[in-house]
N, C-alpha and C positions, 0 to 999 in steps of 0.2 A: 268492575275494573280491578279485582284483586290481580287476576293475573298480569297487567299492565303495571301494577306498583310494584310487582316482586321483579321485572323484569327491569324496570329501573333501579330499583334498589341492587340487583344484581352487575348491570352494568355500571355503575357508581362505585361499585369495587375495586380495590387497584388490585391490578393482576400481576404477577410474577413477568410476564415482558414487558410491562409497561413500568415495571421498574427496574430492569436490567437497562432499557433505556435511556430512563435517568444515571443510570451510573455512566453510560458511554459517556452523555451529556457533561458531565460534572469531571472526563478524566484532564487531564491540568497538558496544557496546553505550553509551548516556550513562551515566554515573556518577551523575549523580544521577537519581533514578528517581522523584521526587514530581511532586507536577501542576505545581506552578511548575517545576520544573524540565525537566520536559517539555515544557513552553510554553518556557521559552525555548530550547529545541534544536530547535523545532518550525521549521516553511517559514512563510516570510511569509503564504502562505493559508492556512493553520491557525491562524493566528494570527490572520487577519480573520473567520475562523469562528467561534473560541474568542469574539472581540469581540463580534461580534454574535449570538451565543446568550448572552452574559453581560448584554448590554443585554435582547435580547428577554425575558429573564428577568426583570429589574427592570421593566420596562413594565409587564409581566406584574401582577405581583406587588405591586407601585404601583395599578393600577388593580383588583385585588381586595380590596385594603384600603380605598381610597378608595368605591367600592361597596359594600360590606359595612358599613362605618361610616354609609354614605347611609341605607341600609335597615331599621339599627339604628335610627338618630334615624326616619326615617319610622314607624317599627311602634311607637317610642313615643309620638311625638307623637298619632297615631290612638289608641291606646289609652287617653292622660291625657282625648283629645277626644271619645272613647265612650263614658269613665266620667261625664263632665258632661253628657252626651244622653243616657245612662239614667236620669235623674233628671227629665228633662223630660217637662211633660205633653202639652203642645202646641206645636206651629210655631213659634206666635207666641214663647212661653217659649224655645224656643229660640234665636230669633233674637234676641232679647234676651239670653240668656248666651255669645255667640258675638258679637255687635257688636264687639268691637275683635278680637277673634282674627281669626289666620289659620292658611292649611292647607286638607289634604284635605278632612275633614271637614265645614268650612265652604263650601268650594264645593260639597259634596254638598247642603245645608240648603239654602245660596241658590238653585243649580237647581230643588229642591225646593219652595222657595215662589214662586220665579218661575213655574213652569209653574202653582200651583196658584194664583194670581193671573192668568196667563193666560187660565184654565180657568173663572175666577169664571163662575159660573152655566149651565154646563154641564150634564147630569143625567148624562150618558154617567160612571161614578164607573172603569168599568175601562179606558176611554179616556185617563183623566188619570192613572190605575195607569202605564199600558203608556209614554206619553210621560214620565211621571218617570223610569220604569226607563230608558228611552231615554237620556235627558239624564246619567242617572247612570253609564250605560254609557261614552257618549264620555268625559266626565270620567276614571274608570279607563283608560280606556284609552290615554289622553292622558297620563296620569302612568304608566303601563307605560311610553311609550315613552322619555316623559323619564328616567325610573331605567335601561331599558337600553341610551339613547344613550352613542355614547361608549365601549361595552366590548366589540362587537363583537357582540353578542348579537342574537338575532334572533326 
């Protein structure tokens, strides 16, 4: 077993990596270890990183509020303005409980009786179907764009 004993005696050695090692080990670390203090032991470009993901966060986060808040008032005002058009029995009634208001709704009515005033004496009935739906289409889609102008949204 000599060769066995020289072989541990040999690995029992400390070797040149295994003590560069210890020194990575041992290099001194910041004392204080929180994120502010991190940040400030940090390189001037970690620190304009740190900046601008702390802003792009608030933008962020600025503009999901301020949307969200949009959306809320939009889905209730439609819905105070659905609840007073189920009630109605005709255009005309309609357009009479809706004369001073505004809003979604209302410009859905007004397309509505503009094309069917267009349409006066027409017999084609699914022809003036198809152009209301039209009219009432860009309308929507004109207010999609307005609601996700602005937030990046596509």
């Amino acid at each position: 077993m000599p060769g066995a004993t020289a072989l541990i005696a040999w690995l029992a050695q400390p070797s040149a990596a295994l003590a560069q090692d210890n020194v990575v080990a041992t290099a001194t670390l910041p004392r204080d270890l929180s994120p502010w203090g991190m940040y400030l032991n940090a390189d001037a470009v970690v620190k304009a990183v740190l900046i601008g993901l702390a802003f792009a966060s608030i933008v962020t986060w600025t503009v999901w509020l301020a949307k969200t808040i949009e959306i809320v008032l939009a889905k209730r005002r439609v819905r105070v303005a659905l609840n007073k058009l189920v009630r109605v029995r005709s255009t005309a009634e309609g357009v009479e409980r809706f004369a001073d208001a505004q809003g979604e709704v209302v410009q859905f009515l007004d397309a509505a009786v503009t094309e069917l005033k267009v349409s006066t004496g027409s017999s084609d009935r699914e022809g003036i179907k198809e152009r209301i739906a039209s009219r009432l289409e860009r309308i929507e889609a004109s207010y999609a764009r307005r609601t996700s102008a602005r937030s990046g949204a596509s």
